[in-house]
DOPA-204264 format. One record per residue (C-alpha): residue number from 1; x, y, z. Coordinates in steps of 0.1 Angstrom, whole numbers, plus 2048, in hexadecimal, padded with zeros to 3 digits. Example, Ala and Ser with C-alpha at 12.3 -4.5 7.8 and 13.67 -1.06 7.14 Angstrom:
BEGIN
(node 1 (87B 7D3 84E))
(node 2 (889 7F5 847))
This chain:
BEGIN
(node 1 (800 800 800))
(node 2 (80C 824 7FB))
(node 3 (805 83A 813))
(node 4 (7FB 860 803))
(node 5 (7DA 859 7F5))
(node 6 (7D0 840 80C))
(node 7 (7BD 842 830))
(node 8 (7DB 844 847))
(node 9 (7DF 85B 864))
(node 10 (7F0 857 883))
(node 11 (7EE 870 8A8))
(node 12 (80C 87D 8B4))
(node 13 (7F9 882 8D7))
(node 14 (7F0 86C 8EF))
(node 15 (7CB 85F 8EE))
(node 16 (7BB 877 90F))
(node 17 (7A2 85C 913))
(node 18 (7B7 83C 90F))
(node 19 (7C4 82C 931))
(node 20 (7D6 80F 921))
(node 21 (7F4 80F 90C))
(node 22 (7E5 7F8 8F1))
(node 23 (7C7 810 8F4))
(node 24 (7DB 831 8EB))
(node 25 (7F0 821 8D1))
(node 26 (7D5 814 8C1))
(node 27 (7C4 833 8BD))
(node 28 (7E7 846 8B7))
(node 29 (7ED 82F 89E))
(node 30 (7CA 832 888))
(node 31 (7C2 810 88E))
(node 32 (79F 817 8A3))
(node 33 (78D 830 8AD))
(node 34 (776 837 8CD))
(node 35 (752 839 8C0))
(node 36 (740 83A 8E8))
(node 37 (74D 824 908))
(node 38 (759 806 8FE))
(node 39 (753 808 8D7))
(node 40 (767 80B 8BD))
(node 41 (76C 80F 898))
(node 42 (78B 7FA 889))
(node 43 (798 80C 86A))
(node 44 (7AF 7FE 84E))
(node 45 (7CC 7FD 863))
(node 46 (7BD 7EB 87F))
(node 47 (7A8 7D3 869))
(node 48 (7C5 7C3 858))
(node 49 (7D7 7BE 877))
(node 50 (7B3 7B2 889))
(node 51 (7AD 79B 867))
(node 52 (7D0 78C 86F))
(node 53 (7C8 782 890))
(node 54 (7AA 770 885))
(node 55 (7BA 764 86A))
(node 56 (7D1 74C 881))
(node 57 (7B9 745 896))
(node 58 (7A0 734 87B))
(node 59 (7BE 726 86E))
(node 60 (7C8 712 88C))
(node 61 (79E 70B 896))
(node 62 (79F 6FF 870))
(node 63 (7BC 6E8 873))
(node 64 (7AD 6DA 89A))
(node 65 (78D 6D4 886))
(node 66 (776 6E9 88B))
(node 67 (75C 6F8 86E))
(node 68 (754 71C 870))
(node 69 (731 72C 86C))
(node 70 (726 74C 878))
(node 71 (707 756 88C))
(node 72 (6EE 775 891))
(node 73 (6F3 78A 8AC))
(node 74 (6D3 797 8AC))
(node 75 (6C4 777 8C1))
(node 76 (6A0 771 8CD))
(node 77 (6A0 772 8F4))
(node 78 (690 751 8F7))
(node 79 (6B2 73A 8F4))
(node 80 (6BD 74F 912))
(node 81 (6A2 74F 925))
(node 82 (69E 729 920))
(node 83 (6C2 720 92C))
(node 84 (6BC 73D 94A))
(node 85 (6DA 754 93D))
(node 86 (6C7 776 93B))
(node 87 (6C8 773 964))
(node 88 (6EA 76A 961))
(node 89 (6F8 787 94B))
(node 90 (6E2 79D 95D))
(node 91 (6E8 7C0 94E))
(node 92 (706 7B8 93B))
(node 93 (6EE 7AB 91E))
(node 94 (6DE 7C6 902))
(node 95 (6B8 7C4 8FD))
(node 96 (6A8 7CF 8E6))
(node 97 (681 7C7 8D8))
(node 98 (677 7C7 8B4))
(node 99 (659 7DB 8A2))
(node 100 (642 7BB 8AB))
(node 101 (64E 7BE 8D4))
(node 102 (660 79D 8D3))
(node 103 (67E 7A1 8EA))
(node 104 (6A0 79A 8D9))
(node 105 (6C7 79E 8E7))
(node 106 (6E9 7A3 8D6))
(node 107 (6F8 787 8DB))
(node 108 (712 784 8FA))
(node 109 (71B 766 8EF))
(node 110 (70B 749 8DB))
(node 111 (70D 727 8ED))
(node 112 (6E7 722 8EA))
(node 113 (6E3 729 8C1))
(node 114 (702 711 8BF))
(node 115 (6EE 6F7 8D2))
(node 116 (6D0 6FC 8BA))
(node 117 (6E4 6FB 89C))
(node 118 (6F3 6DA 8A8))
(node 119 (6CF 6CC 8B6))
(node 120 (6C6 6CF 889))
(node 121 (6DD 6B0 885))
(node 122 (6E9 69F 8A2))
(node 123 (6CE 683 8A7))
(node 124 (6E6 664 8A9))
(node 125 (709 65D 8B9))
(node 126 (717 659 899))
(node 127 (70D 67D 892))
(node 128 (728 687 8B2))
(node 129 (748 697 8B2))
(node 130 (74B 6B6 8A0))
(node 131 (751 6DB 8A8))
(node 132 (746 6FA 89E))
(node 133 (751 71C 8A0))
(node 134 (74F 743 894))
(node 135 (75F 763 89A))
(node 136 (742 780 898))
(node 137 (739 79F 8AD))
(node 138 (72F 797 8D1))
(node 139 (720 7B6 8E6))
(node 140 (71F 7BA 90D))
(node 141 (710 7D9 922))
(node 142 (730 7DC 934))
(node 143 (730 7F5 953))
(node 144 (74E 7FF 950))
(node 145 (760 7FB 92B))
(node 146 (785 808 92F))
(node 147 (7A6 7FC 920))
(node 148 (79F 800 8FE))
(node 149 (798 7E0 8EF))
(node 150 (79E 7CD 90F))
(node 151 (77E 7D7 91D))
(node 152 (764 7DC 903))
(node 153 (73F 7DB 8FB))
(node 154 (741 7CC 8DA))
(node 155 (75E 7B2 8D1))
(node 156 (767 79C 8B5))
(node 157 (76A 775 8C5))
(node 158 (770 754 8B8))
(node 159 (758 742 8CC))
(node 160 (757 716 8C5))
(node 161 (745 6FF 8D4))
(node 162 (74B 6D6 8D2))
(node 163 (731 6C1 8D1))
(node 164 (737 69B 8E3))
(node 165 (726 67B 8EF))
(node 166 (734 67C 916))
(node 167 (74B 68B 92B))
(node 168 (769 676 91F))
(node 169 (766 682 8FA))
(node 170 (762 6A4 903))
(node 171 (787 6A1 913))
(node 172 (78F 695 8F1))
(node 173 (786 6B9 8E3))
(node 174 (78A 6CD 8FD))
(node 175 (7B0 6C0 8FE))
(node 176 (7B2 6C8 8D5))
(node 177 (7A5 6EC 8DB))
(node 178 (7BF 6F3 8F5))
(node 179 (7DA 6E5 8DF))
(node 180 (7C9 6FC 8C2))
(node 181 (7C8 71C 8DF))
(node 182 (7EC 715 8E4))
(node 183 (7FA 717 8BD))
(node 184 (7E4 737 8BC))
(node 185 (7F4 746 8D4))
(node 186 (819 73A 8CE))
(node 187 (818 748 8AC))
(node 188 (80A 766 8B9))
(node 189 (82D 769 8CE))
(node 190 (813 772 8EF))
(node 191 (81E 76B 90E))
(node 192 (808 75A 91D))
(node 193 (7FC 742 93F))
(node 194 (7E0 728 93E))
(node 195 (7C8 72B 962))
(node 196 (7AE 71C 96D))
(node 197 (791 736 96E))
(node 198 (76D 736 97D))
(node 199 (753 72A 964))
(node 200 (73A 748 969))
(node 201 (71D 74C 954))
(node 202 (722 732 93E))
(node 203 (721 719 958))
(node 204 (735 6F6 953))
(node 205 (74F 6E1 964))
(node 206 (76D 6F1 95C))
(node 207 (77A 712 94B))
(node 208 (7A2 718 945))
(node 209 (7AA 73D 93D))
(node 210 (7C3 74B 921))
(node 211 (7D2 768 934))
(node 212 (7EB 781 925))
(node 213 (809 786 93C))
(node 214 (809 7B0 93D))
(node 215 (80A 7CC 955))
(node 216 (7E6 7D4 956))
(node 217 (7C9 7BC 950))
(node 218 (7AB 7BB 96A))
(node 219 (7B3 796 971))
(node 220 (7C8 78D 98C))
(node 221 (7DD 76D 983))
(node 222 (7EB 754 9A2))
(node 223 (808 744 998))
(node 224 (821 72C 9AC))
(node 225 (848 734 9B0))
(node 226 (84B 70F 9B2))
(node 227 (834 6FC 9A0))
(node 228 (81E 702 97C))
(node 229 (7FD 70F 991))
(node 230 (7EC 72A 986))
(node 231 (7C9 734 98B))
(node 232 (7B2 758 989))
(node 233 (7B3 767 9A8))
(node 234 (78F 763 9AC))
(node 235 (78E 741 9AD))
(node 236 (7B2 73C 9C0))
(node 237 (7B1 724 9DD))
(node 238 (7BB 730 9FD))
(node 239 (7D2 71A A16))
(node 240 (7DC 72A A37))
(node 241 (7F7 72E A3F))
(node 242 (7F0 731 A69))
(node 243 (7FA 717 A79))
(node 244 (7F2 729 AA1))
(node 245 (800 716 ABE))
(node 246 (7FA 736 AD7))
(node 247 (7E9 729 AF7))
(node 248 (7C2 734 AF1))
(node 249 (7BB 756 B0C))
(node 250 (799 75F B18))
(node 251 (787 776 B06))
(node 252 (783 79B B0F))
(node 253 (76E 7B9 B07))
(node 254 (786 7D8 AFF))
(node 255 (77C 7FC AFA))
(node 256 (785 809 AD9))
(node 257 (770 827 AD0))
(node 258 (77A 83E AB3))
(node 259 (78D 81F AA5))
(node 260 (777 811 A86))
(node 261 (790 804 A6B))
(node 262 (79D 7DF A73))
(node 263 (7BE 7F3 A6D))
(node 264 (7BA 80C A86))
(node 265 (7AC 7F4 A9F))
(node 266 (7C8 7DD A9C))
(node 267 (7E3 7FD AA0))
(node 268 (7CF 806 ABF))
(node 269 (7CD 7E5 AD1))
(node 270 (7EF 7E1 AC0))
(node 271 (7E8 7BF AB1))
(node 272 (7F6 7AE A8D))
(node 273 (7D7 7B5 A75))
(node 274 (7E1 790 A6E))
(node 275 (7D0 789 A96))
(node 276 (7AE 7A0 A8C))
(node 277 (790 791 A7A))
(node 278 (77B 7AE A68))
(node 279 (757 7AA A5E))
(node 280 (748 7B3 A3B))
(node 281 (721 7B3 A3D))
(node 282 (70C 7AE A20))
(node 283 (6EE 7AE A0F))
(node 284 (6EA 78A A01))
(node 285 (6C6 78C 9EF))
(node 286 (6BA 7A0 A06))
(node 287 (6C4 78E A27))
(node 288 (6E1 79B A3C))
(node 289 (701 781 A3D))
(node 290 (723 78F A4D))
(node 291 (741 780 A40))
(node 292 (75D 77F A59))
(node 293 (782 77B A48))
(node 294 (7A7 784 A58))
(node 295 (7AE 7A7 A5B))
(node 296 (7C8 7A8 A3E))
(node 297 (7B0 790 A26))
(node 298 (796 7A0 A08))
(node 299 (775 78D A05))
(node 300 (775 77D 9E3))
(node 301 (751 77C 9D8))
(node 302 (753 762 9BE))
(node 303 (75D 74F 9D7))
(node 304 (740 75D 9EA))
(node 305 (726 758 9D1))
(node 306 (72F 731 9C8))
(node 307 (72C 727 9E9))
(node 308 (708 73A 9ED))
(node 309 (6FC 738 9C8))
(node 310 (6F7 756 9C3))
(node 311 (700 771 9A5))
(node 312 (70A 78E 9BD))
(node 313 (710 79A 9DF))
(node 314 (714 7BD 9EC))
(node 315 (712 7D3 A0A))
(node 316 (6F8 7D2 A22))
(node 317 (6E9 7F4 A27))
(node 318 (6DD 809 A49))
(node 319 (6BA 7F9 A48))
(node 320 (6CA 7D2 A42))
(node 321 (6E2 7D9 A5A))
(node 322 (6C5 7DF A74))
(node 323 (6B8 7BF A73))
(node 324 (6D6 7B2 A86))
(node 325 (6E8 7BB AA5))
(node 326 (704 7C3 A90))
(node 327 (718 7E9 A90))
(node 328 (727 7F2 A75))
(node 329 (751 7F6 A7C))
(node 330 (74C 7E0 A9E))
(node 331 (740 7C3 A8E))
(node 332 (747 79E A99))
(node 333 (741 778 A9A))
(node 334 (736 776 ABD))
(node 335 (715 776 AC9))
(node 336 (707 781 AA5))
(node 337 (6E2 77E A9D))
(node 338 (6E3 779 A79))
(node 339 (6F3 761 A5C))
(node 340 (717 763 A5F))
(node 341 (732 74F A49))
(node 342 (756 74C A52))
(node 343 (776 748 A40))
(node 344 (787 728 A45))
(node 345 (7A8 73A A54))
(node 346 (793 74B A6F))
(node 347 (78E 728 A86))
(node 348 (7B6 726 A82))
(node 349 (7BD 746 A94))
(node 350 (7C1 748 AB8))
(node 351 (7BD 766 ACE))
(node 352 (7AD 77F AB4))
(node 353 (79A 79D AB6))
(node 354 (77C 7A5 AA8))
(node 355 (75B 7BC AA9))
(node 356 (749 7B7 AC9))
(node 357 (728 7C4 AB8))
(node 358 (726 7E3 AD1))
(node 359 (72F 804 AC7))
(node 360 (754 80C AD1))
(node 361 (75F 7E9 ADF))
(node 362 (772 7CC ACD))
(node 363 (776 7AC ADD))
(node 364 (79C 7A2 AE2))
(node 365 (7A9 775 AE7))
(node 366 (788 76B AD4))
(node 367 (795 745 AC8))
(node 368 (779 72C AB2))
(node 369 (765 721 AD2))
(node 370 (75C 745 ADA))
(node 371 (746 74F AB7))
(node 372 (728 73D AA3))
(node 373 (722 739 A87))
(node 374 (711 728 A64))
(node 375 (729 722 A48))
(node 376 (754 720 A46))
(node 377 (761 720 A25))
(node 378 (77C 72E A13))
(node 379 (772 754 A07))
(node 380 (78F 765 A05))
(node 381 (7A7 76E 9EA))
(node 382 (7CC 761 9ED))
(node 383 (7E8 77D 9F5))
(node 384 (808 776 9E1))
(node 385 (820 760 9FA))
(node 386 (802 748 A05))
(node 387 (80C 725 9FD))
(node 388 (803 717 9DD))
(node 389 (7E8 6FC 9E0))
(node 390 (7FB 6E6 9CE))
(node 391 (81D 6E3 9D6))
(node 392 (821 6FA 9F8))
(node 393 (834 712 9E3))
(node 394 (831 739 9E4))
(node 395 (812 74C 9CA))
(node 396 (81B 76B 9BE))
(node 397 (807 781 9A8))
(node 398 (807 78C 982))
(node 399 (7ED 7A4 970))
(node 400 (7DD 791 953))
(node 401 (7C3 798 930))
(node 402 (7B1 779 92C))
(node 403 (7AD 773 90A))
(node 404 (7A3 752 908))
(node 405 (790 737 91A))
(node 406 (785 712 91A))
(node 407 (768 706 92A))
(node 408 (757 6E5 92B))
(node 409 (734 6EA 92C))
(node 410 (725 6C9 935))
(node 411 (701 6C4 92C))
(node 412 (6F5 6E5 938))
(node 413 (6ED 6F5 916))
(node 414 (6E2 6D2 908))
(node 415 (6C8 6C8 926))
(node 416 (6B8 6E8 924))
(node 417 (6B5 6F0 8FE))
(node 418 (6B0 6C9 8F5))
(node 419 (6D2 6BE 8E5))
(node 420 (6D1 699 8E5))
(node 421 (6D8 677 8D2))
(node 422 (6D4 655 8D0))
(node 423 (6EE 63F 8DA))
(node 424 (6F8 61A 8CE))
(node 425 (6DB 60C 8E5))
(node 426 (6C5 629 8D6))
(node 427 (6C2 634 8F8))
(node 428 (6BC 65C 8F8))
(node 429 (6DD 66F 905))
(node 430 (6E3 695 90A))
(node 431 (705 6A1 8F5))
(node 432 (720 6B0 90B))
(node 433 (72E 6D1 900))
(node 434 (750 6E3 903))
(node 435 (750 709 8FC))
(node 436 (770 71B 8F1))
(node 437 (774 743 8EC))
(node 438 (792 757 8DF))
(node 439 (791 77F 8E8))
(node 440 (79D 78A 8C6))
(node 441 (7A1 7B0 8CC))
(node 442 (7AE 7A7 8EB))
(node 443 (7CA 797 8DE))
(node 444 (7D1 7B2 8CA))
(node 445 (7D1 7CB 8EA))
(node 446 (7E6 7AC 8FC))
(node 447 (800 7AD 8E2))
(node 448 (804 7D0 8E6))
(node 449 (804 7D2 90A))
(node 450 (823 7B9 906))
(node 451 (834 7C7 8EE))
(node 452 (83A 7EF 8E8))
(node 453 (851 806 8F1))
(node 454 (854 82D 8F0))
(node 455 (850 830 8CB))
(node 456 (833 81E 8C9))
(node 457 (824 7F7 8C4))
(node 458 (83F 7DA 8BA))
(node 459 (828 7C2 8AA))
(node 460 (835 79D 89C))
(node 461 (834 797 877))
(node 462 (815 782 87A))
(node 463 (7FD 79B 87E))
(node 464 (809 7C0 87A))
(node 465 (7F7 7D3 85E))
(node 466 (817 7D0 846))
(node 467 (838 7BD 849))
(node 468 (84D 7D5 83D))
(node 469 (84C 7FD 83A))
(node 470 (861 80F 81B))
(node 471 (866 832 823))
(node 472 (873 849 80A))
(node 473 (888 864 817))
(node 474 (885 87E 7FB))
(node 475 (863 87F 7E6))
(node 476 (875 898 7CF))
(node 477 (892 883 7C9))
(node 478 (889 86F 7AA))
(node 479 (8A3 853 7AC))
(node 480 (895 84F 7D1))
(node 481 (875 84B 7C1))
(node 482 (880 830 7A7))
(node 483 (890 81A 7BF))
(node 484 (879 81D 7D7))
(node 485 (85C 813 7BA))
(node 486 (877 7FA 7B1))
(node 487 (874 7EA 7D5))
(node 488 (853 7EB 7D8))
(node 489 (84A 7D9 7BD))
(node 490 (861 7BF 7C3))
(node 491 (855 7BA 7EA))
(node 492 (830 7B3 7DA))
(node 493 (83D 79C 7C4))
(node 494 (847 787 7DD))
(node 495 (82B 789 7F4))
(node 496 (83A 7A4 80B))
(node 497 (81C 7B8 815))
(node 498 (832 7DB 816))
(node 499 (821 800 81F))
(node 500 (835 818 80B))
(node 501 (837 839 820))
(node 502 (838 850 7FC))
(node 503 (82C 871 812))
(node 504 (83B 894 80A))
(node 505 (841 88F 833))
(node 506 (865 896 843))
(node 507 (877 877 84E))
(node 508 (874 878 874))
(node 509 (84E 878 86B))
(node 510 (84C 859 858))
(node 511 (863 845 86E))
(node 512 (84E 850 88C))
(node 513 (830 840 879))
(node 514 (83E 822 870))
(node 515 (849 81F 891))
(node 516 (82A 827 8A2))
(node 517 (818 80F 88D))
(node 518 (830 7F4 896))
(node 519 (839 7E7 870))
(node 520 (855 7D0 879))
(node 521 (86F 7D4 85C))
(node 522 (878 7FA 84C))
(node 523 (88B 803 831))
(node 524 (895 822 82D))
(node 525 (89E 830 804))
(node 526 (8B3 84F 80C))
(node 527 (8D7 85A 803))
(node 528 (8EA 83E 805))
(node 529 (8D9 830 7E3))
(node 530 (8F6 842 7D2))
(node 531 (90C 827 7E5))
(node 532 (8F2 810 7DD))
(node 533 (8E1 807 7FD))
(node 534 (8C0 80D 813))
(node 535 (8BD 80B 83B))
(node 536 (8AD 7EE 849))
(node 537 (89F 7F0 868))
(node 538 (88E 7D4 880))
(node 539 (875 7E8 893))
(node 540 (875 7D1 8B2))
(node 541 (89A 7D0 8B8))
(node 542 (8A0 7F1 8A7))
(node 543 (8C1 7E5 896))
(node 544 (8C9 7F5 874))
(node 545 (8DE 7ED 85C))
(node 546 (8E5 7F7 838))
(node 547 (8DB 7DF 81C))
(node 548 (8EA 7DC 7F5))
(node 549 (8C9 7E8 7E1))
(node 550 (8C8 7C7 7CC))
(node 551 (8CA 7B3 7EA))
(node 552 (8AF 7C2 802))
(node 553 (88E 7B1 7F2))
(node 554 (8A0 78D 7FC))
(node 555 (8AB 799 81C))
(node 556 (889 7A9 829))
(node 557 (87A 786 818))
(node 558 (890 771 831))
(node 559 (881 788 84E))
(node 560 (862 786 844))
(node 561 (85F 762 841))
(node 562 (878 759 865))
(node 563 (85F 771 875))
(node 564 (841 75E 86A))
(node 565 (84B 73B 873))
């Protein structure tokens, strides 16, 4: 492509409402551009680099097996409501109702239309395995889109879904999609971890996360300095590590006005927050439950929710609180008249203090046989140094993008939308279902995360929007002109895909741009062609070095291919 007569454009300011590095270069770059919160336009830049992407990815679903269709996104809310998911996305799902009042959706995701399309032909067991997929436009009401791309309302995903006999088949293809996941992301040069994940809204018996390794990323990944585990922090189990041999003391009523904050209690009474146990009370459908955790612990309210089956949890207010001899600040375990649920590490600690449910008084030496309660269970989230739950090693933390996931769905979609088949003693039998989703403008935004630098995005050969930039230093200097022409031609002739920078631009200008862009290989056509060589730079290690003119197009076609394998 040449450049002057084309729609290019690059910003050389920052992006004032772009929070994310991937986000700003994007939109520095002319890739995308911010149509409202969490929407964007891609434009020709972008596209080609967004078509790459999905490119390898249907590639590698391709070679794994899989046939590619595409479905609507605007979806009758029946499917949903059938398999109970318009509770279960809540307000995150678009509604919408057409000119004859029936009530439709844009799509979130399409696990129940791949169920129906499967239900027109599966009707034996020699109808079983296959798997489907598509990457098409998925839309969310996110409350809070930020990131750019990583946090968006409408995103491109490749969404697949396998369709088996039992649960030991589905292994089959849930193992060949992982395998698949991992040669999209190795050629993609990501750096990636695997974790296991909670299964959310679309339910199932396991779910493994894709998470890009970067320095933001609203998931928390829990990782092992000894051993492979790694997990989301929101599902990370949490092994105590208090092992209390202090001789148990009686417990006593201490005055503590003026001292709310488990912190400030603990400085007053001068006590390791580690010895405190703080109460969080909250409103759990309408019904007042106080969760009491260590001092130095954060409630994790997946963890929360999966043990009480519910969607959500949040504070109790004045009039909840009421209902309960319970005061706010001086809040504790003993002698409390409503439902109260402890973490497992609580029992484990001896001689605590805690709210003594009176206004300016903590207890102090409250052990396990001193408070009641209804439920113990693990609701915390780890702290980096806890010990790993598998090998007694140390966690420590890394920020992570998921942008993938695997989850084996069971029967779930199949029982409720009528999925079945007849097996070899044409007895009926519901299929089992895997469901596999790749992020695809999220890897984008992952990639550049990883990999940019002051000047702008470094992206691998694979999918930046050209392989190679020629820039032309003089535009007035006609055996510039003729070489570079020369060049160009020859780079399309062998498949290069080249953008020829031909702009009555200075120089700083267009190597900004190219950099900016992050086009991994530039030549550069300036005075040294009366010596006869061009500059050849590689953008991501930014080493230059000059190049006979007759030997360049063979040269940049050895980099090209190396950085494609």
């Amino acid at each position: 492509m040449k450049i002057n007569n084309s729609f290019f454009f690059t910003l050389r300011e920052d992006a004032k409402d772009e929070e994310s590095t991937s986000g700003n270069l994007l939109v520095r770059s002319g890739m995308i551009k911010k149509v409202g919160a969490g929407i964007y336009m891609f434009l020709p830049m972008g596209l080609r680099t967004l078509d790459k992407i999905k490119g390898i990815v249907k590639e590698e679903m391709d070679n794994a097996g899989a046939q590619e269709l595409l479905m609507p996104s605007l979806i009758p809310s029946d499917y949903y409501e059938t398999c109970g998911r318009v509770e279960a996305f809540g307000n995150d799902m678009f509604n919408l109702k057409d000119r004859g009042n029936k009530p439709l959706v844009l799509g979130p995701t399409h696990e129940e239309l791949f169920t129906i399309a499967a239900k027109t032909m599966v009707k034996s067991y020699k109808d079983l395995h296959f798997t489907l997929y598509q990457q098409a436009d998925k839309f969310r009401d996110e409350p809070r889109p930020r990131y750019g791309l990583i946090r968006v309302r409408e995103f491109i995903m490749k969404d697949a879904y396998s369709f088996d006999r039992d649960e030991a088949s589905l292994d089959v293809s849930y193992n060949i999609m992982k395998d698949a996941y991992n040669k999209i992301y190795n050629r993609l040069g990501i750096n990636y971890k695997i974790v296991k994940a909670d299964c959310g809204a679309m339910g199932g018996s396991l779910s493994e996360e894709y998470q890009a390794v970067t320095n933001i990323g609203e998931d928390t990944l829990v990782l092992c300095n000894s051993c492979d585990y790694s997990t989301n922090l929101e599902i990370s189990e949490c092994i105590s590590p208090i092992n209390d041999k202090e001789v148990e003391k009686t417990m006593e009523l201490v005055e503590t006005t003026h001292q709310e904050t488990i912190e400030e209690v603990c400085e007053f009474l001068n006590l390791d927050v580690k010895k405190s146990v703080k109460a969080l009370l909250m409103n759990v459908n309408d019904e007042l439950v106080v969760f009491f955790v260590r001092g130095d612990r954060e409630l994790n309210e997946n963890k929360v929710c999966k043990l009480l089956g519910v969607k959500e949890i949040n504070f109790a207010d004045d009039a909840l609180i009421a209902t309960s001899n319970a005061v706010p600040g001086y809040t504790g375990p003993v002698n409390l008249n409503c439902k109260v649920i402890i973490d497992n590490e609580v029992l484990k600690i001896k001689n605590f203090c805690c709210g003594a449910n009176k206004e300016g008084y903590h207890y102090i030496n409250v052990n396990a046989n001193d408070i009641k309660y209804d439920m113990v269970a693990d609701i915390v989230n780890v702290k980096e140094g806890d010990i790993c739950p598998h090998c007694g090693g140390k966690l420590y933390f890394k920020k992570g993008i998921e942008i993938g996931n695997l989850f084996k769905l069971g029967t779930k979609y199949a029982e409720k939308l009528g999925l079945t088949f007849l097996d070899e003693n044409n007895q009926e039998q519901t299929v089992t279902m895997g469901c596999y989703g790749i992020g695809v403008g999220r890897i984008l935004a992952s990639i550049i995360e990883q990999s940019h630098d002051d000047d702008g995005m470094i992206l691998p050969m694979s999918i930046a929007p050209y392989q190679v930039a020629l820039v032309q230093i003089d535009m007035k200097n006609q055996e510039q002109t003729a070489i570079a022409e020369k060049i160009y031609e020859e780079l399309k002739k062998n498949n290069i895909e080249v953008i020829y920078d031909n702009r009555d631009e200075r120089p700083g200008v267009k190597f900004k741009d190219m950099d900016l862009i992050g086009i991994p290989l530039r030549i550069t056509i300036g005075k040294k062609i009366s010596d006869n060589l061009v500059e050849l730079k590689i953008r991501k290690t930014k080493e230059q070095s000059e190049i006979a003119i007759d030997e360049i197009v063979n040269k940049v076609t050895e980099y090209v291919k190396d950085g494609l394998k």
